[in-house]
C-alpha positions in Angstrom: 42.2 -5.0 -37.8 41.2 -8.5 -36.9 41.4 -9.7 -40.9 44.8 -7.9 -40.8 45.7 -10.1 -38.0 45.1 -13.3 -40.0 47.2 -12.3 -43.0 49.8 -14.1 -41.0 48.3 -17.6 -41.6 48.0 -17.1 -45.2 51.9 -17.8 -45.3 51.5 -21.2 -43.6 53.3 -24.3 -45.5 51.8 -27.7 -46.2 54.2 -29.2 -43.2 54.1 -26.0 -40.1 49.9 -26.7 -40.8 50.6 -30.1 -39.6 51.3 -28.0 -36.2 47.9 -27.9 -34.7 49.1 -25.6 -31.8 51.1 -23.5 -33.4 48.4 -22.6 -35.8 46.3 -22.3 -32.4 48.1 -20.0 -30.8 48.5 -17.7 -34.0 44.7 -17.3 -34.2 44.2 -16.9 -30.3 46.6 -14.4 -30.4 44.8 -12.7 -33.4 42.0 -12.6 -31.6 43.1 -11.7 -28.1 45.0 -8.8 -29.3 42.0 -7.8 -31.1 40.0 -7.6 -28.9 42.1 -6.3 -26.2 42.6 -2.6 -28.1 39.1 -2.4 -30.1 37.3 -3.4 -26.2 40.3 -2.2 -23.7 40.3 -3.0 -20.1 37.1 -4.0 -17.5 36.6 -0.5 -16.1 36.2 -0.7 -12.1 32.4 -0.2 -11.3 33.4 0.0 -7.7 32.4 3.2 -5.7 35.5 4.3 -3.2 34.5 4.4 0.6 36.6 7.5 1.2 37.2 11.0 -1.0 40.6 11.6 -3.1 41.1 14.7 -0.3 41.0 12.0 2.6 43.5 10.1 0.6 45.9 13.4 0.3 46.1 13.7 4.2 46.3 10.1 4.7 49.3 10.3 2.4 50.3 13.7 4.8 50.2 11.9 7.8 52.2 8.7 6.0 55.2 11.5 5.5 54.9 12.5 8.8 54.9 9.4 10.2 57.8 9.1 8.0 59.5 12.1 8.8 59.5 10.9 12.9 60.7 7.9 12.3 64.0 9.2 10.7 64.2 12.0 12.9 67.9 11.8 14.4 68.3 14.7 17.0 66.4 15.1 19.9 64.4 18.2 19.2 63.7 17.1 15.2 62.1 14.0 17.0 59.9 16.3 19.4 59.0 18.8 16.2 58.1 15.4 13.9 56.3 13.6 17.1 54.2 17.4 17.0 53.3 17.4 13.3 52.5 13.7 13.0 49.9 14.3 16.4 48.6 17.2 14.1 47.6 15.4 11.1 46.5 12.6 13.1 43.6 14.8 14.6 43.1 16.1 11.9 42.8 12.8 9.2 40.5 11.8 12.0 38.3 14.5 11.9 38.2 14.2 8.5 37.3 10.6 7.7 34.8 10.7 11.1 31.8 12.2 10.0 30.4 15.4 11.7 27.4 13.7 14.1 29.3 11.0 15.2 32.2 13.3 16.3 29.9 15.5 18.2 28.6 12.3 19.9 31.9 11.1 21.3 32.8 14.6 22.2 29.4 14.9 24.2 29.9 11.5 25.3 33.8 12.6 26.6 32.4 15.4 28.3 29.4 13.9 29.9 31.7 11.0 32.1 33.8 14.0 33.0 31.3 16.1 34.7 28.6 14.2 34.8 25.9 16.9 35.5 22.0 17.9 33.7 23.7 19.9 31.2 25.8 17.4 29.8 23.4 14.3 29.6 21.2 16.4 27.4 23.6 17.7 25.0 24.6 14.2 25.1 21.4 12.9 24.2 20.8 15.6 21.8 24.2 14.5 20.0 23.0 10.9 20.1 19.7 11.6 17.9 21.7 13.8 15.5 23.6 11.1 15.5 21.5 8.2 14.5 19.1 10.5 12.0 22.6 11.3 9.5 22.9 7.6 9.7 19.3 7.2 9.0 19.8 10.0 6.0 23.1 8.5 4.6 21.2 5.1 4.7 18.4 6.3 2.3 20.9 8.4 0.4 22.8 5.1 -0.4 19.2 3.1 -1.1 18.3 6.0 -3.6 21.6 5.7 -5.2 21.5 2.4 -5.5 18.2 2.6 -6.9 18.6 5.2 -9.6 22.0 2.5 -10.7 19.5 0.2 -10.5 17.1 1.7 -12.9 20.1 2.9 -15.3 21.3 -0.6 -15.6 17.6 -1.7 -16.8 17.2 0.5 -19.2 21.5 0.8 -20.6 22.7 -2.6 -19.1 20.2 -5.4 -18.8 23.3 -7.7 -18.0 24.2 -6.1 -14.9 21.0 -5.3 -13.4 20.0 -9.2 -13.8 23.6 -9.8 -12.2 22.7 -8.2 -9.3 19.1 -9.1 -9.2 20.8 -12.8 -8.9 23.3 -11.7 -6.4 20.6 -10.4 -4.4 18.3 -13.0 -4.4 21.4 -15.4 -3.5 22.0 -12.7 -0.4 25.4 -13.2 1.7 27.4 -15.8 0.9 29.8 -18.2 3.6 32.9 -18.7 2.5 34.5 -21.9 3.6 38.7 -22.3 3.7 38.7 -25.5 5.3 37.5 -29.2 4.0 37.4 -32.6 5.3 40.2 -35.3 3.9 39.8 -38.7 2.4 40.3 -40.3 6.6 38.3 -37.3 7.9 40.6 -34.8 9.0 40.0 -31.4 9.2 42.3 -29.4 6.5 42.9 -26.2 6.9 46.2 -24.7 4.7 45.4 -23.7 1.5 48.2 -26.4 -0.6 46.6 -29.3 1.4 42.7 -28.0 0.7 43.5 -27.4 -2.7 45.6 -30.6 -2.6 42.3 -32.5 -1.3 40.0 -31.2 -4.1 42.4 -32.5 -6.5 42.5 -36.1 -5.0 38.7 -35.7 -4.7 37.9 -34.8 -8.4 40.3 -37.5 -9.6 38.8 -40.1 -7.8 35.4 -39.2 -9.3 36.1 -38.6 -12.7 38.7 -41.3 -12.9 37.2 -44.8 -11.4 39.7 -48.0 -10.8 36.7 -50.3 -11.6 35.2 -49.2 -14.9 33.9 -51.6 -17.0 35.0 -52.2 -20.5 32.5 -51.1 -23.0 30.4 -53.9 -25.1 31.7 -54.6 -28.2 29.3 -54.1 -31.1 29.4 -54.2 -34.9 31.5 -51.7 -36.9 29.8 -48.3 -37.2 28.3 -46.9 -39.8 31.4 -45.1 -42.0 29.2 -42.8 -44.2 29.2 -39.9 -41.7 33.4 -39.2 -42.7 32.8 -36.0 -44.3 34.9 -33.2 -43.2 33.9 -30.2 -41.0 32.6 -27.4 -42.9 32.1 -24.0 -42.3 28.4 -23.8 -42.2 28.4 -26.0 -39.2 30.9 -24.0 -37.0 29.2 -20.9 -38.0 25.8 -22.0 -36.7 28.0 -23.4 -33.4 28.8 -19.8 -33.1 26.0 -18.3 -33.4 24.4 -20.5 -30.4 26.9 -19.7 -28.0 25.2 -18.0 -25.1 26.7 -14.2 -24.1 28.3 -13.7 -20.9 29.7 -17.2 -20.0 32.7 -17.8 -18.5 36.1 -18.4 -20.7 38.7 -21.1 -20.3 42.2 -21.0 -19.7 42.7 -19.3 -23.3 40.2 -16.1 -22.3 38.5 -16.5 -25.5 34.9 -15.5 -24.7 32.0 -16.0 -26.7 31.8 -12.6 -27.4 34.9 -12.8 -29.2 33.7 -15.6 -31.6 30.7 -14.3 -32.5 32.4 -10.9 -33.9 34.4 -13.1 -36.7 33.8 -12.4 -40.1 34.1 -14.2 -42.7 38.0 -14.8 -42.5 38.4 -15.4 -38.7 35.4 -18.3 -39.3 37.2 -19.6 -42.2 40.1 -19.8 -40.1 38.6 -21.6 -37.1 36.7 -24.1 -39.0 40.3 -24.8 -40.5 41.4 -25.5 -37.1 38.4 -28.0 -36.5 38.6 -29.6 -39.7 42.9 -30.6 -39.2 41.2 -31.7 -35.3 38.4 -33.4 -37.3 40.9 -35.5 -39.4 44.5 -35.5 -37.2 42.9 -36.6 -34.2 44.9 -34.1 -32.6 43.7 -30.8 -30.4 45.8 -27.9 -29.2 46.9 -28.3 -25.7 44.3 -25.4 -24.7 41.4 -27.2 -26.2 42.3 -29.9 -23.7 42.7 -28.2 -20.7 40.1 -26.7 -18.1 39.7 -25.5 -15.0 37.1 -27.2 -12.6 35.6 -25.2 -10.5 32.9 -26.6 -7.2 29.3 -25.6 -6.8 28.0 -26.0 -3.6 24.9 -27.8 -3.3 23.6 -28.5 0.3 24.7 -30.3 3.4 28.4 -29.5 5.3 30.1 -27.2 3.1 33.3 -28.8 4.4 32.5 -31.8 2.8 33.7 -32.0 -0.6 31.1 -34.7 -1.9 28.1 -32.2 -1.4 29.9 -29.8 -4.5 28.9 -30.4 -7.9 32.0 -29.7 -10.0 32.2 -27.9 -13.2 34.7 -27.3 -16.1 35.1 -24.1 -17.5 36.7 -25.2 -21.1 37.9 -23.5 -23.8 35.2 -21.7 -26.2 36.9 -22.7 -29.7 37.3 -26.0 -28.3 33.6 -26.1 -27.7 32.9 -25.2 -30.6 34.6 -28.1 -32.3 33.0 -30.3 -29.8 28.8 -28.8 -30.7 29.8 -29.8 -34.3 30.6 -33.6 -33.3 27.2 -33.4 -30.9 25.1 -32.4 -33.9 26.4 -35.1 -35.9 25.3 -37.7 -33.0 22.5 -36.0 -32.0 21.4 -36.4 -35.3 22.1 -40.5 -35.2 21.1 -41.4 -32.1 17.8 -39.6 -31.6 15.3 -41.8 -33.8 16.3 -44.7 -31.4 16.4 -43.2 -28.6 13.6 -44.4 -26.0 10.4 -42.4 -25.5 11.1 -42.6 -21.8 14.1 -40.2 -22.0 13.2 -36.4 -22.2 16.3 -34.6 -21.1 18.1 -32.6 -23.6 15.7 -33.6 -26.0 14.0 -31.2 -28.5 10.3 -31.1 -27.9 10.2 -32.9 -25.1 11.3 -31.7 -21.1 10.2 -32.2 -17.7 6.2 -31.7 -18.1 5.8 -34.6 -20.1 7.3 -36.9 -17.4 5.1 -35.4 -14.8 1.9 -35.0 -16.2 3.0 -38.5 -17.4 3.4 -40.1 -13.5 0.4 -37.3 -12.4 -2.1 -38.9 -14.5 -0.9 -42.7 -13.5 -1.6 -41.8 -9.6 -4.9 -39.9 -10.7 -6.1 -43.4 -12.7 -5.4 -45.6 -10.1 -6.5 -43.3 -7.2 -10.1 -43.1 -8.8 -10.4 -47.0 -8.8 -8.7 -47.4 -5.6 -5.6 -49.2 -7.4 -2.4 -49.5 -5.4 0.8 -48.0 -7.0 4.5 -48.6 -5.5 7.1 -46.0 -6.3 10.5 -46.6 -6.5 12.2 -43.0 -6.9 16.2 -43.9 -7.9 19.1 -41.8 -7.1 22.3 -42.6 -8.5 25.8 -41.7 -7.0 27.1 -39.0 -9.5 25.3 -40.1 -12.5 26.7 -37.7 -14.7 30.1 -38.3 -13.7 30.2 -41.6 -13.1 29.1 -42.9 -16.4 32.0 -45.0 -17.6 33.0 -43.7 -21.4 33.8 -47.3 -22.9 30.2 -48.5 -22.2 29.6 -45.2 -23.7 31.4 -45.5 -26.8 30.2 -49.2 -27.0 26.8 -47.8 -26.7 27.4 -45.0 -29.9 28.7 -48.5 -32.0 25.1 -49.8 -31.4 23.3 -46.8 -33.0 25.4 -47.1 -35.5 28.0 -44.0 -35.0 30.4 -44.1 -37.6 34.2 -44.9 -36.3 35.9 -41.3 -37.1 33.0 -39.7 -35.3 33.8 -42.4 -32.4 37.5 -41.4 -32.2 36.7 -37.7 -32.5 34.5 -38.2 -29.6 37.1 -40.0 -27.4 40.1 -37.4 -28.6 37.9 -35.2 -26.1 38.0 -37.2 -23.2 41.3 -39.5 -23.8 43.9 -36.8 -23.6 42.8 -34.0 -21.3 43.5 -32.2 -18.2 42.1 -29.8 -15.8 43.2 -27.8 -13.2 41.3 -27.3 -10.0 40.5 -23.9 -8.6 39.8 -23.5 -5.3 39.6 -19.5 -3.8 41.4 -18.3 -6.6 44.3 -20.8 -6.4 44.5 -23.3 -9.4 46.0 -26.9 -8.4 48.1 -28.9 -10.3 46.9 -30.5 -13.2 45.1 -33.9 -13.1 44.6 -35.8 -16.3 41.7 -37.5 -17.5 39.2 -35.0 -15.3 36.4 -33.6 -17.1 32.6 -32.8 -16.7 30.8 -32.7 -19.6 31.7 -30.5 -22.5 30.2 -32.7 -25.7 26.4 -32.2 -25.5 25.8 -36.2 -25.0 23.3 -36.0 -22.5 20.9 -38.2 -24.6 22.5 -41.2 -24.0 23.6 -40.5 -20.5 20.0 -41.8 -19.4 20.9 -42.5 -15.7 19.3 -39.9 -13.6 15.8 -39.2 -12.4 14.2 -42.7 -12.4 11.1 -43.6 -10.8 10.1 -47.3 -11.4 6.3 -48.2 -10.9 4.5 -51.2 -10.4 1.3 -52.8 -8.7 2.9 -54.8 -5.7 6.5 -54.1 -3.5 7.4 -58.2 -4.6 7.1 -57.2 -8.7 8.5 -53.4 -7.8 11.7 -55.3 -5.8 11.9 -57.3 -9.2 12.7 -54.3 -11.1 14.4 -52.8 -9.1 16.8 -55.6 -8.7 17.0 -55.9 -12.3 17.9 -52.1 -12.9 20.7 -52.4 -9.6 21.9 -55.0 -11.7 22.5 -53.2 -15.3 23.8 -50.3 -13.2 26.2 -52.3 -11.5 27.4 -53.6 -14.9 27.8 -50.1 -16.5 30.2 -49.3 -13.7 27.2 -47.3 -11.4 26.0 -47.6 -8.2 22.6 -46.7 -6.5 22.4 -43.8 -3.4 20.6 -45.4 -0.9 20.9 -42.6 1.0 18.8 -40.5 -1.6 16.5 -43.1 -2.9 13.2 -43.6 -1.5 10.2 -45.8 -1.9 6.1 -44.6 -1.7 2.9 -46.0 -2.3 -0.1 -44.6 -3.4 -3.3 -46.2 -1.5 -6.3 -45.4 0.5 -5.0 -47.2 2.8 -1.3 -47.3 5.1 0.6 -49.7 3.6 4.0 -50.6 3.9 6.7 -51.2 1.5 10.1 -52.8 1.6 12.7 -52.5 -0.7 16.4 -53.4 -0.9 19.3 -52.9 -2.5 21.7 -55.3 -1.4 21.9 -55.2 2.4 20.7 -51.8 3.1 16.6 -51.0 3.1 15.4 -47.7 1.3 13.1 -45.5 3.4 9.6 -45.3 2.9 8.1 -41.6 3.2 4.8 -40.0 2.4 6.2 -37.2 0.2 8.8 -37.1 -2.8 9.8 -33.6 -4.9 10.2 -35.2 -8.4 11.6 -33.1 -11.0 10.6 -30.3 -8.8 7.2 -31.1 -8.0 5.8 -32.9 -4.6 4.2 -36.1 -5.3 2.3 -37.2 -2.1 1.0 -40.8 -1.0 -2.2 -39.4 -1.2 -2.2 -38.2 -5.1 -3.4 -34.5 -4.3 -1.7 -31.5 -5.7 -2.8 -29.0 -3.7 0.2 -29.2 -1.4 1.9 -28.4 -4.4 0.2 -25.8 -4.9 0.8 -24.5 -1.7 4.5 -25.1 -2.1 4.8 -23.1 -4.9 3.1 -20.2 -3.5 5.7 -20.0 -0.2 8.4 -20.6 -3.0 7.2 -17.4 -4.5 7.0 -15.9 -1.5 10.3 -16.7 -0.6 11.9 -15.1 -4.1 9.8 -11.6 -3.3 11.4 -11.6 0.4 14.9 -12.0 -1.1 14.3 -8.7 -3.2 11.5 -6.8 -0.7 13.3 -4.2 0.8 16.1 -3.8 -2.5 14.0 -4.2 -5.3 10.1 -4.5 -4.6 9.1 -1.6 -3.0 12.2 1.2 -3.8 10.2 3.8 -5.7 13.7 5.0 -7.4 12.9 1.7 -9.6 10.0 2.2 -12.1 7.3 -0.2 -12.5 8.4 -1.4 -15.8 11.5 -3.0 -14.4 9.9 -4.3 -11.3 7.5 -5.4 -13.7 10.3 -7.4 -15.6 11.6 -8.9 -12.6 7.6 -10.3 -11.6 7.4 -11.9 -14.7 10.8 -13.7 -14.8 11.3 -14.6 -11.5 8.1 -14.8 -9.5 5.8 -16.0 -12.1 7.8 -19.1 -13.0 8.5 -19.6 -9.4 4.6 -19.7 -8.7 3.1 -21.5 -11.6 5.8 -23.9 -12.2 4.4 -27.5 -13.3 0.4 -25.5 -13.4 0.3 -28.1 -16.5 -1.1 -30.5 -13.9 -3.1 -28.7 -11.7 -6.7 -29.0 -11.1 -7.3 -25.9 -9.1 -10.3 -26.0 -6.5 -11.9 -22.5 -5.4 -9.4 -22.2 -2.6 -6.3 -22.8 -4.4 -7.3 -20.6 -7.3 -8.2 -17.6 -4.8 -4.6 -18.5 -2.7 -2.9 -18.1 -6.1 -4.8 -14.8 -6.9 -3.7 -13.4 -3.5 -0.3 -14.5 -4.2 -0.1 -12.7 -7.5 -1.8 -9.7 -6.1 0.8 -9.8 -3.1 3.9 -8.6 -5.7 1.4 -6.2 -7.8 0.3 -4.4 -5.1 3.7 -3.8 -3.8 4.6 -2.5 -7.9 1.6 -0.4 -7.5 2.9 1.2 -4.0 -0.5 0.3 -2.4 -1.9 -2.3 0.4 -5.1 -3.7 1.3 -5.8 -1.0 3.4 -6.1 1.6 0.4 -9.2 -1.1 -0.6 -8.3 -0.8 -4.3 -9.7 -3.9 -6.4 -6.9 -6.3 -8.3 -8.8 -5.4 -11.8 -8.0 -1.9 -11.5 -4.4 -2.5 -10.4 -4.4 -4.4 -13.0 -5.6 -2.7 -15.7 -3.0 0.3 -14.4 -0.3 -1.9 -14.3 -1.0 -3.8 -17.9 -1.1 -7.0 -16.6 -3.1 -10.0 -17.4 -4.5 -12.2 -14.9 -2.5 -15.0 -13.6 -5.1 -17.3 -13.3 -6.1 -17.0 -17.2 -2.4 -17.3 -17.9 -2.1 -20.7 -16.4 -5.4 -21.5 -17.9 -4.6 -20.8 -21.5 -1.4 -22.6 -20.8 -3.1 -25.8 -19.8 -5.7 -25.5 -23.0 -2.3 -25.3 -25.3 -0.9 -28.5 -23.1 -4.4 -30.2 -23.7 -4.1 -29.3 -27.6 -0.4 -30.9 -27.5 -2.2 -34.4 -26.2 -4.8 -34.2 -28.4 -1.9 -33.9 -31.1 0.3 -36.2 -30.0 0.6 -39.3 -32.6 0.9 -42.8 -31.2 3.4 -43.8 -28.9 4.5 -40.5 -26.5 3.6 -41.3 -22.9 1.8 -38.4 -22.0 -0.9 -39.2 -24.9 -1.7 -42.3 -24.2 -2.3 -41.9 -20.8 -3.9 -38.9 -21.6 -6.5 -41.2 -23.8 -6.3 -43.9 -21.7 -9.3 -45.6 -19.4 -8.5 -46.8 -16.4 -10.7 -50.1 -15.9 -12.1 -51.5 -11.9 -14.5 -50.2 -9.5 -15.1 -46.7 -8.1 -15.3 -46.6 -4.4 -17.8 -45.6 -2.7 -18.3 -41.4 -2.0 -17.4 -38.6 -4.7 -14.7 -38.6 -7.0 -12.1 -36.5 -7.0 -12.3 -34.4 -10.1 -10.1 -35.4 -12.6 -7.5 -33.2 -15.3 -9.1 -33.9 -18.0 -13.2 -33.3 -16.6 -11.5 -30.2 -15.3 -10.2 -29.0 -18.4 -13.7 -29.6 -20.5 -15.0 -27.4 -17.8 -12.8 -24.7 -18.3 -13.1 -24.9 -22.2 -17.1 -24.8 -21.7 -17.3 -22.4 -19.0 -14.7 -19.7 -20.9 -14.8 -20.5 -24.7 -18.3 -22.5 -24.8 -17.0 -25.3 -26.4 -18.8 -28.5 -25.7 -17.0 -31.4 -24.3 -17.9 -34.1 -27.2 -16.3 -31.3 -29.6 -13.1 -30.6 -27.6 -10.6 -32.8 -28.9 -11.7 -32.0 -32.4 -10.7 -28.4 -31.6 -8.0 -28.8 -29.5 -6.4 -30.8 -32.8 -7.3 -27.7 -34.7 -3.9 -25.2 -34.3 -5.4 -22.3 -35.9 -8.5 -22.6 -34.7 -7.2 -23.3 -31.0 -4.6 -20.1 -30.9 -7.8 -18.1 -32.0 -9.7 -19.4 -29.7 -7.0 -18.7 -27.1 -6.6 -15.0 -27.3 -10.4 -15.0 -27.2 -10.2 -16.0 -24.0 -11.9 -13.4 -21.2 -9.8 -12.5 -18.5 
């Protein structure tokens, strides 16, 4: 049907292909229609409150009703006034269920004659009462249990969907925002209105910089778009996301053949070398996110664009091509959106600089940097001028700006879409690589040499059209001893505190990690109380699924960042009782049943938790041991701190604690370990070896 659809292009002339959205709309329309009669309509999942026979007599008493109202005469007003009092009872009767009735009647009767009799048929009506709402309470749990288990095992998508929902529990809806001079709006035009102005203001600066002028790119990268590149675009589009304003979903895109691909990597290619995009490629909706704080306050949102899939598409090919430039030179201190690299090697990086310099009693003064919007402020001419110095060729350059130069988006607020406001739009091309503005945290051995640096990075910020958050940046030092430390930036002093949550990991002034550790356990804790009493313990769920849900959701929320740990006896037996605190509740049983964790979890098919994080930091130490020259976590993974130990007993340190893991579980010496560890083959062997 679909190749049938796109005989209709194979008419097209040399000059109506010069017609970017014309072709456009042919192929959406191709596609839409398509889909629309192979997949049909979103059936209605919801569950009616009330039967189709309490419908029927609502309807009855609507006629009646009706029927009085039009009555003319006297006596065909008495006769209609009659019937509609009669259905009335009755539709009454009907929708109120059977206990509750009896109840009020009892209840009625009671204040009338107030006697013996009365109060205990009363009281009698009152516990019928409250055990059917006790029954129709577990009726609807078991219900909603068996969906429950259906969805696992026919539609994984929407049993995680409500797993999510449930986790994220009741939501407040807020209809009212502040304005720009702090006024309190609260008609829909003018909050819709102020969301506008707000996003425009963001995403649209007055006092961006130009960007630096460099040398002419590289011009060997010209070559046209081909059809091997969109097709492997395609095929990484994730299922389920949200579509733009064309309702093109992923879905759609990855059920082309060879035809409909042809036909869309036609469209890219004329985009590639015209410049020009159809109209829908350029235009989005932004939606708002809350984040935290007043939820009337429009700067604590993070806004998002939902953008058309083809157009995305077109815009993952020119990524790849960049990507492709740009990441030999880009800086080893980057790790976001970088193959191979992500958040662990940053903080194993900063965990083992603290551990260094708390052994030999070596101050360290942090500087953790927030900037305002980073990801939206970044002003796209330094960013172009910034693609001319690695060498970007110039049609790749333009390609890249027809993204941003000519679009528009409209903001959606409570299902109302604003007016259109050019020039607005988060993200969309994948160039996160080179937006390295976000998640800083500048080190050095005094606050005089730290306020250096951090003058010097205010100071490139402030060229590139940023600005720092002093509200959200904070300074901490690592000592033995209190030590203060003042930093500015311009007129206003950052806070000092004791604490910071980096990348999603507490970093104290102390250097220990057990208050991480502790943290992560109440974080668990907190993700099994959201889905206790829906989820955990519903015996219409089986184990498998609840199994499924342990292992994506409360495992990563307790052993997130265990690359760093070095567990003592009492955080290893806390995290035990923490992972024995969701299996027990899998396995229906409690402490009181005195049933040990190795049986529940050899019923259960579950490995322990604590060899799971202990295999995963032997594959971490293997990745050191492998790293080549040059990648931060290696050498300070190799490195020897230099000075003076202070007087009393070291703290035991990652690497000491790691040998002794190695020795203790796989008996390999510590003078042999980094030989092994290099070893791949012999490492992975050595691995699944390892006894529980």
């Amino acid at each position: 049907m679909l190749m049938n659809k796109f005989q209709a292009l194979q008419e097209v002339d040399e000059g109506e292909e010069r017609d970017i959205d014309g072709m456009w709309k042919v192929v959406k329309e191709a596609v839409i229609t398509t889909c629309d009669v192979a997949l049909g309509p979103q059936k209605d999942n919801h569950k009616p409150w009330i039967s189709a026979e309490s419908i029927k007599k609502v309807e009855k008493r609507k006629e009646k009703k009706a029927a009085l109202n039009s009555s003319r005469t006297r006596a065909e007003k008495v006769k209609a006034q009659t019937e509609y009092r009669e259905a009335n009872k009755n539709d009454r009767t009907a929708l109120a269920p059977k206990p509750h009735r009896q109840k009020k009647e009892s209840y009625r009767t009671f204040l009338a004659c107030r006697t013996p009799e009365a109060a205990g048929r009363y009281r009698q009506a009152k516990r019928s009462a409250a055990v059917a709402v006790t029954e129709a309470q577990t009726r609807t749990w078991e219900e909603f249990g068996e969906a429950m288990e259906n969805d696992f095992r026919t539609a994984s998508k929407r049993f995680w969907t409500t797993i999510r929902r449930l986790r994220r529990g009741k939501q407040c809806i807020v209809n009212t925002v502040y304005g720009g001079d702090g006024a309190l709006l609260t008609s829909t035009r003018d909050v819709v209105d102020r969301w506008k102005e707000y996003f425009e203001d963001l995403l649209n600066p007055t006092d961006t910089p130009s960007g630096k002028e460099a040398g002419p790119g590289d011009s060997g990268v010209g070559s046209p778009i081909s059809g091997a590149e969109v097709a492997e675009v395609v095929r990484k589009l994730l299922d389920g996301r949200a579509p733009g304003m064309d309702e093109v979903r992923p879905e759609f895109l990855k059920a082309l053949d060879v035809v409909g691909l042809s036909w869309l990597t036609r469209l890219c290619s004329i985009t590639w070398t015209s410049g020009a995009m159809p109209l829908d490629w350029q235009t989005g909706v932004v939606v708002s996110l809350f984040k935290k704080g007043d939820r009337r306050v429009c700067s604590n949102y993070r806004g998002i664009t939902l953008l058309s899939l083809p157009g995305k598409v077109y815009s993952g090919v020119l990524a790849r091509r960049v990507h492709r430039i740009v990441e030999p030179r880009i800086q080893e201190e980057q790790c976001g959106f970088r193959p191979g690299l992500g958040t662990v090697d940053q903080l194993y990086t900063l965990c083992r600089i603290l551990e260094g310099a708390w052994e030999f009693a070596q101050p360290v003064h942090m500087c953790f940097v927030d900037l305002e919007k980073a990801f939206d402020h970044v002003p796209r001419g330094v960013l172009w001028g910034v693609l001319r110095e690695y060498r970007v060729s110039d049609p790749l350059i333009r390609a890249v700006r027809s993204l941003y130069d000519r679009c528009q988006s409209l903001v959606r607020i409570a299902g109302f879409l604003g007016t259109a406001v050019e020039g607005v739009r988060f993200g969309d091309l994948r160039i996160g690589s080179l937006l390295f503005a976000d998640d800083v945290v500048l080190l050095d051995s005094s606050d005089r040499d730290l306020q250096l640096s951090l003058d010097r990075f205010a100071a490139e910020c402030e060229a590139a059209g940023m600005r720092i958050s002093t509200s959200k940046s904070e300074s901490m030092v690592l000592n033995r001893k209190r030590v203060e430390c003042t930093l500015r930036v311009g007129d206003e002093i950052l806070p000092q505190v004791e604490e910071f949550k980096y990348l999603g990991v507490l970093f104290t002034s102390e250097g220990r990690m057990e208050w991480e550790i502790d943290r992560r356990i109440s974080a668990a804790s907190a993700a099994m109380r959201t889905l206790h009493g829906s989820v955990v313990v519903k015996r219409e769920l089986s184990q498998k699924a609840k199994l499924s849900i342990y292992q994506s959701i409360y495992v990563p929320a307790l052993t997130y960042g265990h690359e760093l740990w070095v567990m003592t006896e009492r955080t290893r037996s806390r995290v035990q009782a923490a992972e024995m605190s969701f299996l027990r509740r899998v396995a229906g049983l409690s402490l009181r049943d005195r049933v040990r964790s190795s049986v529940i979890r050899e019923e259960l098919g579950v490995d322990p938790l604590l060899l799971r994080v202990e295999r995963s930091q032997m594959r971490w130490l293997g990745h050191l041991v492998r790293m080549p020259p040059g990648r931060l976590p290696g050498e300070v993974f190799r490195a020897r701190p230099t000075g003076r130990r202070p007087r009393g007993r070291p703290r035991t340190r990652w690497r000491d604690y790691v040998s002794r893991l190695a020795w203790e579980r796989l008996g390999i010496p510590q003078e042999e370990l980094d030989e092994v560890a290099g070893e791949r083959e012999v490492r992975a062997s050595l691995l699944r070896l390892l006894p529980p």
